[in-house]
PyMOL Python script that loads the backbone (N, CA, C, O; Angstrom):
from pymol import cmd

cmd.read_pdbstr("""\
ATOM      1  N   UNK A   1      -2.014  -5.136 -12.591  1.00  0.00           N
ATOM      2  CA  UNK A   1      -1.862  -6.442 -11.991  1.00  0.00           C
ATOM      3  C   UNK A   1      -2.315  -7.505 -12.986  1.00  0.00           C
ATOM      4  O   UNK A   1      -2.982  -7.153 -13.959  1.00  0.00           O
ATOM      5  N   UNK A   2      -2.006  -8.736 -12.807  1.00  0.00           N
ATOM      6  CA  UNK A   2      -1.886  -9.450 -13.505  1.00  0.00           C
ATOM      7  C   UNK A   2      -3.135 -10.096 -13.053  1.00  0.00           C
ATOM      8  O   UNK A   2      -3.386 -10.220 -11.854  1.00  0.00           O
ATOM      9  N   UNK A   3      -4.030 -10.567 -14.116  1.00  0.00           N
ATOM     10  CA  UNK A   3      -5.346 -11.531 -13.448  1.00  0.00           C
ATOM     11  C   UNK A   3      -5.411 -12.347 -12.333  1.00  0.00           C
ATOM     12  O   UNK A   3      -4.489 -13.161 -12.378  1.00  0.00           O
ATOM     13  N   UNK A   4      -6.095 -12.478 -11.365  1.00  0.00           N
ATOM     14  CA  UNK A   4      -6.197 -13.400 -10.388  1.00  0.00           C
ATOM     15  C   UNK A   4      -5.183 -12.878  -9.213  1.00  0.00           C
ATOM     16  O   UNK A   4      -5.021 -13.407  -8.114  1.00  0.00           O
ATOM     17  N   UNK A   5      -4.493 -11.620  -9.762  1.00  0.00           N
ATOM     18  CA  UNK A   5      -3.215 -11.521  -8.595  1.00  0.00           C
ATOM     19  C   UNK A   5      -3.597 -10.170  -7.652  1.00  0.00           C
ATOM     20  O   UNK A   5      -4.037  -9.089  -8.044  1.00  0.00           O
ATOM     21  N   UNK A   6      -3.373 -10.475  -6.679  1.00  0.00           N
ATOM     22  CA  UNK A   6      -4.089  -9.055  -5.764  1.00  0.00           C
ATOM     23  C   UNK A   6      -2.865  -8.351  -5.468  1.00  0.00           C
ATOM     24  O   UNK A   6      -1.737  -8.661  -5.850  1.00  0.00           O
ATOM     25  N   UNK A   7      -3.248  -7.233  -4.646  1.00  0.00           N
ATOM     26  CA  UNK A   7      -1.711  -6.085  -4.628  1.00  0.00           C
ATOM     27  C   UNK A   7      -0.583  -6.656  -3.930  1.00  0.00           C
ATOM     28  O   UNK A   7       0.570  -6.461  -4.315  1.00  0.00           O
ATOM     29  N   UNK A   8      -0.956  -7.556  -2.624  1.00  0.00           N
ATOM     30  CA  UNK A   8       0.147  -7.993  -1.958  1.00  0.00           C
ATOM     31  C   UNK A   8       0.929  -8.668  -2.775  1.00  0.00           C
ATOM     32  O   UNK A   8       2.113  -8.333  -2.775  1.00  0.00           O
ATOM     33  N   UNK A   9       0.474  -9.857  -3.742  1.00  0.00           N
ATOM     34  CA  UNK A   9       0.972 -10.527  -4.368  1.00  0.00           C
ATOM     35  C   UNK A   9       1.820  -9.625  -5.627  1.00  0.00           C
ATOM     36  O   UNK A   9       2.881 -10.099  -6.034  1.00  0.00           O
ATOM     37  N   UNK A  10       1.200  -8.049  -6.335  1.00  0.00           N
ATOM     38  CA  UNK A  10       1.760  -8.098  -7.088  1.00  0.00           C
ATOM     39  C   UNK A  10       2.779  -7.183  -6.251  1.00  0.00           C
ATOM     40  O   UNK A  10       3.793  -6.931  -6.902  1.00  0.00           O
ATOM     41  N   UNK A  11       2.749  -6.555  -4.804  1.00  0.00           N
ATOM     42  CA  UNK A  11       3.574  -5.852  -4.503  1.00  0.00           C
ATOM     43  C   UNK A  11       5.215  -6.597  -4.398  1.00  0.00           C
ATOM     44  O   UNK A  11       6.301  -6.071  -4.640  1.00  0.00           O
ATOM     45  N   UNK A  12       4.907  -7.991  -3.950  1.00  0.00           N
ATOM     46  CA  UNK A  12       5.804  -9.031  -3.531  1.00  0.00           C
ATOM     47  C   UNK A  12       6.703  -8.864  -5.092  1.00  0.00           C
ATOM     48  O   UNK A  12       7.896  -8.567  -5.023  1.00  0.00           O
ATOM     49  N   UNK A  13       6.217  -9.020  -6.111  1.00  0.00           N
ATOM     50  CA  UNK A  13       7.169  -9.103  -7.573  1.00  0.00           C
ATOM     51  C   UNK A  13       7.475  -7.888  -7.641  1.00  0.00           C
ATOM     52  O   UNK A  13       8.626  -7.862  -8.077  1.00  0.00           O
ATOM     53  N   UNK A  14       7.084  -6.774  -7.450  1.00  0.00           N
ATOM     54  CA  UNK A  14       7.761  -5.218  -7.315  1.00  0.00           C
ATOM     55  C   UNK A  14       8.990  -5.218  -6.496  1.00  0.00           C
ATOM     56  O   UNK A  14       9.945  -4.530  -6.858  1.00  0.00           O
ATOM     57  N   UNK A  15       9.038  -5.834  -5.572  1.00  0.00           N
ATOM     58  CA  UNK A  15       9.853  -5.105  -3.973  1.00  0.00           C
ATOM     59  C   UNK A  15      10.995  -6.344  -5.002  1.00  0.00           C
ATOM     60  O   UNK A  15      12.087  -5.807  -5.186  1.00  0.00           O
ATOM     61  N   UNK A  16      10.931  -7.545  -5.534  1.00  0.00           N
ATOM     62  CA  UNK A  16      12.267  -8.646  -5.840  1.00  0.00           C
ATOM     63  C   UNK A  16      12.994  -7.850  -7.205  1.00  0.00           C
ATOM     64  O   UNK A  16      14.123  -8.166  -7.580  1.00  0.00           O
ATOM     65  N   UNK A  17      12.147  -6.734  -7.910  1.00  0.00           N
ATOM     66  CA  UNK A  17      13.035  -6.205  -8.930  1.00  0.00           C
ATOM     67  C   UNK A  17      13.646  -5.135  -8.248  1.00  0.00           C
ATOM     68  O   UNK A  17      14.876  -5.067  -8.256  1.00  0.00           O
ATOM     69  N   UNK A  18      12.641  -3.875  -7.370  1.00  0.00           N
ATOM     70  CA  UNK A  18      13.043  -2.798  -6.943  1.00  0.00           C
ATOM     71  C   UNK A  18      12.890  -3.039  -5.433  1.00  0.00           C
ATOM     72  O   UNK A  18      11.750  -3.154  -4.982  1.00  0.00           O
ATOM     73  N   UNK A  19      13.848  -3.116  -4.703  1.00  0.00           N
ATOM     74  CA  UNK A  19      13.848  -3.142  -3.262  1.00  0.00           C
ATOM     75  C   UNK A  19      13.481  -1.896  -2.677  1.00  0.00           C
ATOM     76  O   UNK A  19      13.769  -0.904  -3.346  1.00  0.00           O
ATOM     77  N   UNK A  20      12.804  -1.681  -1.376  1.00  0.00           N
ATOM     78  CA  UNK A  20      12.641   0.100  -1.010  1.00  0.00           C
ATOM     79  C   UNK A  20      11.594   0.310  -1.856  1.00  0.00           C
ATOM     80  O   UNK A  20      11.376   1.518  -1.764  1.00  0.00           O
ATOM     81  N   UNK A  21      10.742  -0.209  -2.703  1.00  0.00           N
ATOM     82  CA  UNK A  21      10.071   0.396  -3.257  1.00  0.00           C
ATOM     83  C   UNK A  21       8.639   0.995  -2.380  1.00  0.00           C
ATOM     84  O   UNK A  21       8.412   0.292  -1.395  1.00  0.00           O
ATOM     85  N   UNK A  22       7.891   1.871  -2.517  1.00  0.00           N
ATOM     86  CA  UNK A  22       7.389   2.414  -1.320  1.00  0.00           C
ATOM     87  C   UNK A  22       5.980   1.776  -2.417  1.00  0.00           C
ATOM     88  O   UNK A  22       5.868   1.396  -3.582  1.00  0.00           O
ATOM     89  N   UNK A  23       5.049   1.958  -1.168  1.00  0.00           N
ATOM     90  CA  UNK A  23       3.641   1.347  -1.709  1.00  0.00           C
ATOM     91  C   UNK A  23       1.983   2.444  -1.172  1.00  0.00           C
ATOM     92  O   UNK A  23       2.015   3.507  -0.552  1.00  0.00           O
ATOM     93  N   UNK A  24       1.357   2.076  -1.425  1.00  0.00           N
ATOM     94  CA  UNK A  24       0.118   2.659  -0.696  1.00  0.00           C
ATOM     95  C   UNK A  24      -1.105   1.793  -1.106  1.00  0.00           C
ATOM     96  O   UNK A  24      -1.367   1.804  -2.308  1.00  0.00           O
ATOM     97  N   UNK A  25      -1.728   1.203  -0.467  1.00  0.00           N
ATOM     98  CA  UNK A  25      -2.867   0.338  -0.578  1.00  0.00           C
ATOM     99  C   UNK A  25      -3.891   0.834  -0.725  1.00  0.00           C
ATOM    100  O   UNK A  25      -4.279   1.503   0.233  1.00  0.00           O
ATOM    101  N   UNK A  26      -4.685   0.768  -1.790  1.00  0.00           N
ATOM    102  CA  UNK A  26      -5.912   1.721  -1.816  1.00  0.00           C
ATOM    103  C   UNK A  26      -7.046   1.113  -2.074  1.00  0.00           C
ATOM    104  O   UNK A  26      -7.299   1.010  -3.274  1.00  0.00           O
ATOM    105  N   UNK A  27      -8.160   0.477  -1.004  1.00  0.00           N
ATOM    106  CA  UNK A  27      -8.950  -0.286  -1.160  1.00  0.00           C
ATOM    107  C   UNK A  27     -10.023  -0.063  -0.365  1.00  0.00           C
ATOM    108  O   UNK A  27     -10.073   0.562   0.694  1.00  0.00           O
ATOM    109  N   UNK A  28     -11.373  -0.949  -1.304  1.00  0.00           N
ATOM    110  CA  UNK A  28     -12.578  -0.463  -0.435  1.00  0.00           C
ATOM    111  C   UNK A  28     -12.914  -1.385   0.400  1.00  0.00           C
ATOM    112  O   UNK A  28     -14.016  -1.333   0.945  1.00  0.00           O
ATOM    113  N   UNK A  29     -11.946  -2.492   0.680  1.00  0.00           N
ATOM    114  CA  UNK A  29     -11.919  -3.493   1.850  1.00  0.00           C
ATOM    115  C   UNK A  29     -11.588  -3.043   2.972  1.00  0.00           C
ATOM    116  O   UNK A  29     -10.832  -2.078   3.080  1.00  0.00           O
ATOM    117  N   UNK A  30     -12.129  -3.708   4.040  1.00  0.00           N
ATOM    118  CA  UNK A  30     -11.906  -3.540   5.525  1.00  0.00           C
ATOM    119  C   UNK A  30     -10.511  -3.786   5.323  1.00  0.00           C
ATOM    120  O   UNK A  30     -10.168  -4.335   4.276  1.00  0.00           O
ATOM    121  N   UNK A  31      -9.310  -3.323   6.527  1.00  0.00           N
ATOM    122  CA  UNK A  31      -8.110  -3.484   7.000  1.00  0.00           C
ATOM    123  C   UNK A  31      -7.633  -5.332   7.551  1.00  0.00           C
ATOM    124  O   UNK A  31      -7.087  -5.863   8.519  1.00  0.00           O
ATOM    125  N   UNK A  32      -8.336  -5.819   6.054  1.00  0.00           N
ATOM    126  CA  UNK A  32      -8.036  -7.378   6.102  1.00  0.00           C
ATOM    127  C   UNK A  32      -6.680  -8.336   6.685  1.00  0.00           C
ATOM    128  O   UNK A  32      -5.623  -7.709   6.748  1.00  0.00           O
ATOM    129  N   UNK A  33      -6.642  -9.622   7.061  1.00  0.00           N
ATOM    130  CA  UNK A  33      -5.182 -10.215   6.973  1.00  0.00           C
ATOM    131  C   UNK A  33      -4.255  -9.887   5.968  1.00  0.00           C
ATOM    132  O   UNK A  33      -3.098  -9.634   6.304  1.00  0.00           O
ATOM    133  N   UNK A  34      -4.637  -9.848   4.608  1.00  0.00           N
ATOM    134  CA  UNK A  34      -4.048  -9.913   3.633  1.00  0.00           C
ATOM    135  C   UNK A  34      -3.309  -8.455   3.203  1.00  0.00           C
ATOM    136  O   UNK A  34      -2.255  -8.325   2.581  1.00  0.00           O
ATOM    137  N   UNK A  35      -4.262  -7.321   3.770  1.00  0.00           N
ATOM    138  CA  UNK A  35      -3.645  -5.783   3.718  1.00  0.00           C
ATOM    139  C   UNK A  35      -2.361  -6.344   5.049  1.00  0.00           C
ATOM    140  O   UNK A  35      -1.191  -6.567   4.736  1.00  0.00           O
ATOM    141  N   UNK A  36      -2.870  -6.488   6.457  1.00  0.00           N
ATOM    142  CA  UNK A  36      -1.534  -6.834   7.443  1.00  0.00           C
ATOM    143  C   UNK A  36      -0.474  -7.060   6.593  1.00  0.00           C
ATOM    144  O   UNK A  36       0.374  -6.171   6.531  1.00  0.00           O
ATOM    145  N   UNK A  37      -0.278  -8.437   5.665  1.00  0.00           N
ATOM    146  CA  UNK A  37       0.524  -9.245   5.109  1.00  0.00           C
ATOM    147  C   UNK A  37       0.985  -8.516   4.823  1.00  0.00           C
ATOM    148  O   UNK A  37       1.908  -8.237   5.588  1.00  0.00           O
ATOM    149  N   UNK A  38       0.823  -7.427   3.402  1.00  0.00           N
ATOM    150  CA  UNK A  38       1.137  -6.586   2.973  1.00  0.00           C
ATOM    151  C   UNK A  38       1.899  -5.516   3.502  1.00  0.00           C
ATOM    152  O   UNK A  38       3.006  -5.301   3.009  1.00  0.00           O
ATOM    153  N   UNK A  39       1.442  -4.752   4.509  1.00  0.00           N
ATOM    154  CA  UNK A  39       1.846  -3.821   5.709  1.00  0.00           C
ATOM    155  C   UNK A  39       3.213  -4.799   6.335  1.00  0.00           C
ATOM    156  O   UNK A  39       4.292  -4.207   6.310  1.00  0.00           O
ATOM    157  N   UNK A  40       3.225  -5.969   6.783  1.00  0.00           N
ATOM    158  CA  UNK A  40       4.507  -6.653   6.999  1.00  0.00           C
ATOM    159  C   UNK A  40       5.449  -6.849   6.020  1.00  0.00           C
ATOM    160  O   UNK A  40       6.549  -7.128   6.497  1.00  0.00           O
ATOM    161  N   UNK A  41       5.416  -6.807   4.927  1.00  0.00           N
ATOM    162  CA  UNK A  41       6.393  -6.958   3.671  1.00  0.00           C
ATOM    163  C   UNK A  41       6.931  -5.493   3.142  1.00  0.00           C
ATOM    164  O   UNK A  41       7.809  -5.146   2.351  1.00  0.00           O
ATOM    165  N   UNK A  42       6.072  -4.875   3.883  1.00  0.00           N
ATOM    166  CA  UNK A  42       6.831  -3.305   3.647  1.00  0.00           C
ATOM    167  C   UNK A  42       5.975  -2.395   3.098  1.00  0.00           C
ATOM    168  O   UNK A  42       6.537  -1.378   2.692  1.00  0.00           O
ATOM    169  N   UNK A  43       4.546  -2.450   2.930  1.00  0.00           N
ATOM    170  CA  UNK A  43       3.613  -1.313   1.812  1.00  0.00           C
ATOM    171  C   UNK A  43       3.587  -0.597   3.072  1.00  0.00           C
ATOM    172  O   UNK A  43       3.237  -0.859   4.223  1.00  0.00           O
ATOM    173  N   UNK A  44       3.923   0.083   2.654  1.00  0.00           N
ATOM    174  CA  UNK A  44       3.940   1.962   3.121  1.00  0.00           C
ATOM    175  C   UNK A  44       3.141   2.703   3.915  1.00  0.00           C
ATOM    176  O   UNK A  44       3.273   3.645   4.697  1.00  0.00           O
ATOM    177  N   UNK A  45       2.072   1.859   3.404  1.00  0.00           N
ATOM    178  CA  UNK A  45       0.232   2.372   4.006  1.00  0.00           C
ATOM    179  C   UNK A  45      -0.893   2.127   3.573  1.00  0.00           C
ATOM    180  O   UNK A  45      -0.716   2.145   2.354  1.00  0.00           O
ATOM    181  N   UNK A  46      -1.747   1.948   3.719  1.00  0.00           N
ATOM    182  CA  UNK A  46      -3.434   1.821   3.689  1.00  0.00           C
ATOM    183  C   UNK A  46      -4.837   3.155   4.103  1.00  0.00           C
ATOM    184  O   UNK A  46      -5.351   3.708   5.075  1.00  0.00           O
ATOM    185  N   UNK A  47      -4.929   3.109   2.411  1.00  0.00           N
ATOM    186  CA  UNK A  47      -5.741   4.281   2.538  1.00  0.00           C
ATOM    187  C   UNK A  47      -7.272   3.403   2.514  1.00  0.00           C
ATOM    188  O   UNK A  47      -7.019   2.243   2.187  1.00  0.00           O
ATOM    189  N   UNK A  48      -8.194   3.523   2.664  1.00  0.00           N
ATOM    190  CA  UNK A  48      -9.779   3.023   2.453  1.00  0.00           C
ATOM    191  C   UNK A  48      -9.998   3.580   1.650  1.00  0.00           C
ATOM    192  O   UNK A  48      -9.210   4.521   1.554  1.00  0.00           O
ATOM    193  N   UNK A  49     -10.874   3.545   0.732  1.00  0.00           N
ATOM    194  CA  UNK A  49     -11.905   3.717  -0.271  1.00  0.00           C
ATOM    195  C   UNK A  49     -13.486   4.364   0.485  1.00  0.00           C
ATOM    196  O   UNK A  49     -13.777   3.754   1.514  1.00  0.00           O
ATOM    197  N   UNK A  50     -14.268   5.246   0.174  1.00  0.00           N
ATOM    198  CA  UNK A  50     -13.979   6.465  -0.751  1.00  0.00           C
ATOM    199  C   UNK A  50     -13.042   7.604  -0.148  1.00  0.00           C
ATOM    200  O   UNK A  50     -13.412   8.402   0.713  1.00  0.00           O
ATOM    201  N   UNK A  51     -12.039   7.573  -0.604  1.00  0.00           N
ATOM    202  CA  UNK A  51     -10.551   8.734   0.211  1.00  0.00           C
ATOM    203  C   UNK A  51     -11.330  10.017  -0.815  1.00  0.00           C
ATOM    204  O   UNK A  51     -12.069   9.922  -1.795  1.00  0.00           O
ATOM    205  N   UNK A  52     -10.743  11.275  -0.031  1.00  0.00           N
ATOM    206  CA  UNK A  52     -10.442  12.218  -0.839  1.00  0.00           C
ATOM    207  C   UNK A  52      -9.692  12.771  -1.206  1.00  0.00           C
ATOM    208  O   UNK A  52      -8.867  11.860  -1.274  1.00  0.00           O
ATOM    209  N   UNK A  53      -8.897  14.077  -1.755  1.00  0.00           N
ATOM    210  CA  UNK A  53      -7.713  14.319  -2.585  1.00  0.00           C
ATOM    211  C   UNK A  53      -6.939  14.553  -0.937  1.00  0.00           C
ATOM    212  O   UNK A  53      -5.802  14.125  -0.739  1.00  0.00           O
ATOM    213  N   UNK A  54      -7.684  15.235   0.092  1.00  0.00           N
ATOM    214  CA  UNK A  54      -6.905  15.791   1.011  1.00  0.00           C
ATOM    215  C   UNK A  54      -6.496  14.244   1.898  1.00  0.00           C
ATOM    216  O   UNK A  54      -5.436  14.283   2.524  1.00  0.00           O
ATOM    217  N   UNK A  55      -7.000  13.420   1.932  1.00  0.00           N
ATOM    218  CA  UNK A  55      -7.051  12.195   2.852  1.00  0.00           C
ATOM    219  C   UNK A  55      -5.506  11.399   1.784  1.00  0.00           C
ATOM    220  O   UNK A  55      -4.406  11.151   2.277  1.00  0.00           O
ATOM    221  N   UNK A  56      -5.719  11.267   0.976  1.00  0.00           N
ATOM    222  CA  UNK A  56      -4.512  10.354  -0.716  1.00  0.00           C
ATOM    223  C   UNK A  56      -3.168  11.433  -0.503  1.00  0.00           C
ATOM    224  O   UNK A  56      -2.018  11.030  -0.678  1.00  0.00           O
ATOM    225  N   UNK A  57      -3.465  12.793  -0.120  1.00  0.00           N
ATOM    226  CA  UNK A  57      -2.429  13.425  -0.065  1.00  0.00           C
ATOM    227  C   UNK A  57      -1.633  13.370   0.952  1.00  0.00           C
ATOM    228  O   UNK A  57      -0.415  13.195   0.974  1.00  0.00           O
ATOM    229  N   UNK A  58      -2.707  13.598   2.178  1.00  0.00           N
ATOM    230  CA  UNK A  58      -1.840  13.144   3.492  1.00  0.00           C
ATOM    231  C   UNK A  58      -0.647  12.010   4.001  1.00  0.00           C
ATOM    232  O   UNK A  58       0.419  11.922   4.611  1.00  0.00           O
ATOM    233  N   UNK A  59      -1.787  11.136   3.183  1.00  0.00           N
ATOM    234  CA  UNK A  59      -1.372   9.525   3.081  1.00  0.00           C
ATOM    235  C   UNK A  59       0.422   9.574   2.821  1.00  0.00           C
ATOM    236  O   UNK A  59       1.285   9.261   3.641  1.00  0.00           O
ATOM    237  N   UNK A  60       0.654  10.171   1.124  1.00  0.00           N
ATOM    238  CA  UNK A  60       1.649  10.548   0.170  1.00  0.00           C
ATOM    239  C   UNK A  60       2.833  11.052   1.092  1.00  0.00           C
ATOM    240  O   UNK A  60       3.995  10.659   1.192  1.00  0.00           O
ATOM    241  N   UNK A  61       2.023  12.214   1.827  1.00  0.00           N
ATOM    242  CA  UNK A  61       3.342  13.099   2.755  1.00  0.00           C
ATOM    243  C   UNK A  61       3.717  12.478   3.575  1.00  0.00           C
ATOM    244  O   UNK A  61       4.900  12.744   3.786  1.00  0.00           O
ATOM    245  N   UNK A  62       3.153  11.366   4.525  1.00  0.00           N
ATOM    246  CA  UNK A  62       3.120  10.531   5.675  1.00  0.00           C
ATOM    247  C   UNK A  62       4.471   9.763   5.130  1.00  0.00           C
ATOM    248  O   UNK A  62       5.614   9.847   5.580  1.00  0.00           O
ATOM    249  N   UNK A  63       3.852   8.785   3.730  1.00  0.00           N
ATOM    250  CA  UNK A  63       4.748   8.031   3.514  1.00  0.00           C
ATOM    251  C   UNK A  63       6.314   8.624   2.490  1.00  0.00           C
ATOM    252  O   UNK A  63       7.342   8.017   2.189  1.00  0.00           O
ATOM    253  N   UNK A  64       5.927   9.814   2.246  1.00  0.00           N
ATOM    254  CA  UNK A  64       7.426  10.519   1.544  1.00  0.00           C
ATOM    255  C   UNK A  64       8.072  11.072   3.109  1.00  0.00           C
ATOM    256  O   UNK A  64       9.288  10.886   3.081  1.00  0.00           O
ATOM    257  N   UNK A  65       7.678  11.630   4.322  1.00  0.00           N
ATOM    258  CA  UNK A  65       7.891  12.073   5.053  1.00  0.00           C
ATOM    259  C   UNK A  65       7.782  12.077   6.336  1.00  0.00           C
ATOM    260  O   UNK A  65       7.527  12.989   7.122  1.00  0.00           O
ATOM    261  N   UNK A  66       8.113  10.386   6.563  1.00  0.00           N
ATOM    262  CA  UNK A  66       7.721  10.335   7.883  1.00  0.00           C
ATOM    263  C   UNK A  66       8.438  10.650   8.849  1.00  0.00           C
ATOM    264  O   UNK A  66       9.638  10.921   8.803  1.00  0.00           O
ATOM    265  N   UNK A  67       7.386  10.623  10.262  1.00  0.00           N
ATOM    266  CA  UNK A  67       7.755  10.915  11.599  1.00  0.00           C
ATOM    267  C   UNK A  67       8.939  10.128  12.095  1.00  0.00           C
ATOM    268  O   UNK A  67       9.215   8.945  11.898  1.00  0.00           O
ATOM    269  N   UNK A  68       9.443  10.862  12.639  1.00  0.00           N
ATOM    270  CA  UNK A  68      10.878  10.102  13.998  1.00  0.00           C
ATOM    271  C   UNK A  68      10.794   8.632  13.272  1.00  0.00           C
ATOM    272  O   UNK A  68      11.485   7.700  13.684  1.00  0.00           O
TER     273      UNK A  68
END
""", "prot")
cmd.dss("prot")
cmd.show_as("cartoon", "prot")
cmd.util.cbc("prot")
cmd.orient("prot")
């Protein structure tokens, strides 16, 4: 990311080159407005901080393989 720019913001310049692009939020912030924002523009999911390999993996299959 680019200085001063947080994920939503840099997810927003990802999704205008590659549309569909899938995301996963990985932060040691509470489930803020700004993660929502994010979650409304299309990121994929929100993992918390400290995750473990089995919690990052789940996450992965959820969002390569989701439900109905």
């Amino acid at each position: 990311m680019d200085p001063g720019m947080n994920g939503r913001q840099t997810f927003k310049q990802i999704i205008a080159l590659h549309p569909g692009q899938k995301a996963l939020i990985v932060s040691g912030f509470s489930k803020d407005e700004e993660v929502q924002r994010a979650l409304r523009m299309g990121v994929s999911g929100y993992l918390q901080k400290p995750y473990t390999l089995h919690s990052l993996g789940k996450a992965l299959f959820e969002i390569f393989h989701p439900r109905g």
